[in-house]
C-alpha positions in Angstrom: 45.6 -22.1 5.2 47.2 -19.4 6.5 46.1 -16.9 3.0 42.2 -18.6 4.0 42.2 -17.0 7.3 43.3 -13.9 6.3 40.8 -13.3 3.7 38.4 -14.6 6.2 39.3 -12.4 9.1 39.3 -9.2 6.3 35.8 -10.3 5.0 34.3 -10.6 8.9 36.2 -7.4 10.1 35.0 -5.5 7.2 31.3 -6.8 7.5 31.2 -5.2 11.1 31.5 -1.9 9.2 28.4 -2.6 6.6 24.9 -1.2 7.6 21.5 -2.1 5.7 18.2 -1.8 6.9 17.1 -1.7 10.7 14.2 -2.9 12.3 12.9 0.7 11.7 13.0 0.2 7.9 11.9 -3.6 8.3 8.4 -2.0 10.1 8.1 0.4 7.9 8.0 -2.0 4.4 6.0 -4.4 6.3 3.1 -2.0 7.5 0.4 -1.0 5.4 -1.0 2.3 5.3 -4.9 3.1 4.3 -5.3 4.1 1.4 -8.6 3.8 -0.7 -11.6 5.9 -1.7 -12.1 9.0 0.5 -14.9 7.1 2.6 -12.9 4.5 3.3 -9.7 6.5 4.5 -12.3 8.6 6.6 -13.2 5.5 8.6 -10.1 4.5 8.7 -10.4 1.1 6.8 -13.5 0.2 8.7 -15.2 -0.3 5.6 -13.3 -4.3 5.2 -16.1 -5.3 7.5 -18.8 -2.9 6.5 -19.0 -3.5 2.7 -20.5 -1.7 0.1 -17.3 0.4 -1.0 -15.4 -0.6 -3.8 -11.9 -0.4 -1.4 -13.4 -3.6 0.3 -12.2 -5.7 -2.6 -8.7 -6.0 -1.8 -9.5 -6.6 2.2 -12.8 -8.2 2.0 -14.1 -9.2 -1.1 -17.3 -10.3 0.1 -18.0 -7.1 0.7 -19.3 -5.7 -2.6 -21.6 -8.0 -2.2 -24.0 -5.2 -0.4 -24.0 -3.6 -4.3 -26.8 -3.5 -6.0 -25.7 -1.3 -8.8 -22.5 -1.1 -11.1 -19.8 2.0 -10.2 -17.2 2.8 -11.5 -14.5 4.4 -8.8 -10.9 6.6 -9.4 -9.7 8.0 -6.3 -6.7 10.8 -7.3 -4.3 11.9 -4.7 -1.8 14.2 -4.1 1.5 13.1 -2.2 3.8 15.6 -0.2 7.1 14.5 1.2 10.3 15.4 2.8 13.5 13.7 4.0 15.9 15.6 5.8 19.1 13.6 6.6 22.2 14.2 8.3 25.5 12.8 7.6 29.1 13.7 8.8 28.0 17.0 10.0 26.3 17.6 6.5 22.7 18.7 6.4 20.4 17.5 3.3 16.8 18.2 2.8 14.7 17.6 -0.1 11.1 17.9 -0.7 8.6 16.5 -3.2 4.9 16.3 -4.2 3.5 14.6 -6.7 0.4 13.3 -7.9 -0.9 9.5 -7.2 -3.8 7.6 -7.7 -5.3 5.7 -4.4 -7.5 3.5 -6.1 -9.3 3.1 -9.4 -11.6 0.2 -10.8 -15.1 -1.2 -11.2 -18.1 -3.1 -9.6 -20.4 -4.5 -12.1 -23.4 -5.5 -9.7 -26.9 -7.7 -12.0 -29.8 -8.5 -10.8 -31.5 -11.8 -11.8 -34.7 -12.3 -13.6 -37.4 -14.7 -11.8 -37.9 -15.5 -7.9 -34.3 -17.5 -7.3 -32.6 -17.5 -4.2 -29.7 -15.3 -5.6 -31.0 -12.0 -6.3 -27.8 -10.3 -7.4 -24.6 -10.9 -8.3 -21.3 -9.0 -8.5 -18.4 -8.7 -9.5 -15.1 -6.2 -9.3 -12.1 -5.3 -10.5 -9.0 -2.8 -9.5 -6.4 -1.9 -8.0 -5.7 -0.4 -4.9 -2.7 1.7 -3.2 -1.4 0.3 0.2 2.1 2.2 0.6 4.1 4.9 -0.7 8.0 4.9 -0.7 8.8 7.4 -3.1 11.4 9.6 -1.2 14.3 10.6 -2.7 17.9 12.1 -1.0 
Protein backbone atom coordinates (compact mmCIF):
# COMPACT_ATOMS: atom_id res chain seq x y z
CA UNK A 1 0.00 0.00 0.00
CA UNK A 2 2.53 2.02 1.14
CA UNK A 3 4.87 1.38 -2.59
CA UNK A 4 1.00 2.54 -4.23
CA UNK A 5 1.05 5.84 -2.71
CA UNK A 6 4.31 6.63 -3.38
CA UNK A 7 4.15 6.09 -7.05
CA UNK A 8 0.91 7.91 -6.78
CA UNK A 9 2.18 10.95 -5.03
CA UNK A 10 5.44 10.88 -7.73
CA UNK A 11 2.91 10.63 -10.74
CA UNK A 12 0.60 13.76 -9.22
CA UNK A 13 3.63 15.78 -8.14
CA UNK A 14 5.33 15.36 -11.42
CA UNK A 15 2.05 16.15 -13.45
CA UNK A 16 1.98 19.68 -11.70
CA UNK A 17 5.21 20.21 -13.68
CA UNK A 18 3.68 19.13 -17.34
CA UNK A 19 2.35 21.91 -19.68
CA UNK A 20 0.28 21.25 -23.07
CA UNK A 21 -1.85 23.55 -24.74
CA UNK A 22 -3.65 26.68 -23.16
CA UNK A 23 -6.74 28.11 -23.87
CA UNK A 24 -4.70 30.39 -26.24
CA UNK A 25 -3.79 27.31 -28.43
CA UNK A 26 -7.41 25.71 -27.80
CA UNK A 27 -8.84 29.22 -29.74
CA UNK A 28 -6.52 29.24 -32.02
CA UNK A 29 -7.26 25.36 -33.57
CA UNK A 30 -10.86 25.97 -33.10
CA UNK A 31 -11.14 29.32 -35.21
CA UNK A 32 -11.35 29.41 -38.71
CA UNK A 33 -9.72 31.87 -40.75
CA UNK A 34 -11.08 33.05 -44.40
CA UNK A 35 -9.73 31.76 -46.84
CA UNK A 36 -11.18 31.26 -50.40
CA UNK A 37 -11.11 32.93 -53.79
CA UNK A 38 -9.79 36.59 -53.71
CA UNK A 39 -13.51 37.94 -53.85
CA UNK A 40 -14.51 36.15 -51.24
CA UNK A 41 -11.51 37.02 -48.78
CA UNK A 42 -12.19 40.66 -49.93
CA UNK A 43 -15.61 40.55 -48.42
CA UNK A 44 -14.54 38.89 -45.82
CA UNK A 45 -16.68 35.61 -46.15
CA UNK A 46 -19.76 37.51 -46.95
CA UNK A 47 -20.12 35.62 -49.95
CA UNK A 48 -21.84 32.22 -47.68
CA UNK A 49 -25.02 34.34 -47.93
CA UNK A 50 -24.50 35.98 -51.18
CA UNK A 51 -23.85 33.08 -53.54
CA UNK A 52 -22.55 32.89 -56.81
CA UNK A 53 -18.76 32.16 -55.83
CA UNK A 54 -17.41 28.92 -55.91
CA UNK A 55 -15.97 29.44 -51.98
CA UNK A 56 -19.80 29.22 -51.02
CA UNK A 57 -19.68 25.51 -51.29
CA UNK A 58 -18.13 24.66 -48.24
CA UNK A 59 -20.27 27.35 -46.10
CA UNK A 60 -23.34 27.46 -48.12
CA UNK A 61 -23.83 25.13 -50.71
CA UNK A 62 -26.98 26.44 -51.90
CA UNK A 63 -25.17 29.08 -53.01
CA UNK A 64 -23.87 28.09 -56.43
CA UNK A 65 -27.09 27.80 -57.19
CA UNK A 66 -26.97 31.65 -58.57
CA UNK A 67 -24.65 29.87 -61.50
CA UNK A 68 -25.63 29.81 -64.62
CA UNK A 69 -22.42 28.73 -66.20
CA UNK A 70 -19.63 26.02 -65.47
CA UNK A 71 -16.10 27.54 -63.86
CA UNK A 72 -13.47 26.12 -63.07
CA UNK A 73 -11.65 28.06 -59.92
CA UNK A 74 -7.65 27.63 -58.41
CA UNK A 75 -6.87 30.28 -55.99
CA UNK A 76 -2.77 30.15 -55.30
CA UNK A 77 -1.35 31.78 -52.30
CA UNK A 78 1.65 32.73 -50.76
CA UNK A 79 2.13 32.16 -46.91
CA UNK A 80 4.74 34.30 -44.82
CA UNK A 81 5.43 33.37 -41.22
CA UNK A 82 7.46 33.91 -38.14
CA UNK A 83 7.65 32.56 -34.59
CA UNK A 84 9.92 34.14 -32.31
CA UNK A 85 10.13 32.32 -28.92
CA UNK A 86 11.86 32.68 -25.80
CA UNK A 87 13.03 30.16 -23.45
CA UNK A 88 15.42 30.19 -20.38
CA UNK A 89 16.80 33.58 -21.43
CA UNK A 90 17.36 32.05 -25.00
CA UNK A 91 16.12 33.97 -27.98
CA UNK A 92 14.85 31.85 -31.24
CA UNK A 93 13.36 33.24 -34.37
CA UNK A 94 12.60 31.54 -37.49
CA UNK A 95 10.87 32.66 -40.52
CA UNK A 96 9.25 30.98 -43.44
CA UNK A 97 7.19 31.42 -46.66
CA UNK A 98 5.93 29.14 -48.73
CA UNK A 99 3.50 28.67 -51.39
CA UNK A 100 -0.28 27.39 -50.68
CA UNK A 101 -3.27 26.93 -52.52
CA UNK A 102 -6.61 28.61 -50.99
CA UNK A 103 -9.02 26.88 -52.91
CA UNK A 104 -9.23 24.95 -56.16
CA UNK A 105 -12.34 23.05 -57.88
CA UNK A 106 -15.29 23.24 -60.22
CA UNK A 107 -19.01 24.24 -60.76
CA UNK A 108 -20.59 22.49 -63.60
CA UNK A 109 -23.87 24.66 -63.93
CA UNK A 110 -26.82 23.00 -67.22
CA UNK A 111 -29.48 24.38 -68.27
CA UNK A 112 -32.65 22.28 -69.09
CA UNK A 113 -34.34 21.91 -72.33
CA UNK A 114 -38.26 22.72 -72.52
CA UNK A 115 -40.42 25.13 -70.16
CA UNK A 116 -40.01 23.09 -66.62
CA UNK A 117 -39.99 24.62 -63.44
CA UNK A 118 -36.16 23.95 -62.86
CA UNK A 119 -34.28 25.90 -65.21
CA UNK A 120 -30.81 25.01 -64.11
CA UNK A 121 -29.08 22.86 -62.23
CA UNK A 122 -25.61 22.71 -60.58
CA UNK A 123 -23.31 21.03 -59.19
CA UNK A 124 -19.59 21.57 -57.46
CA UNK A 125 -16.76 20.07 -56.32
CA UNK A 126 -13.43 21.21 -54.28
CA UNK A 127 -11.66 21.86 -51.68
CA UNK A 128 -11.21 24.70 -49.69
CA UNK A 129 -8.34 26.09 -47.12
CA UNK A 130 -9.73 27.18 -43.63
CA UNK A 131 -6.46 27.33 -41.47
CA UNK A 132 -2.78 27.31 -41.64
CA UNK A 133 -0.49 25.88 -38.85
CA UNK A 134 2.59 25.49 -40.55
CA UNK A 135 5.12 27.15 -38.07
CA UNK A 136 8.08 25.62 -37.32
CA UNK A 137 10.73 26.45 -34.05
Amino acid sequence: MKKLNFISAVVVLLSLQAMAQNEVDALRYATTSVVGTARYSAMGGAFGALGADFSTLSTNPGGIGLYKSSEFTMTPSVYFGSTNSTYLGMQADDYKANFNMGNAGFVVAKELPGNSVIKYYQMGFGVNRTNNFNNRI
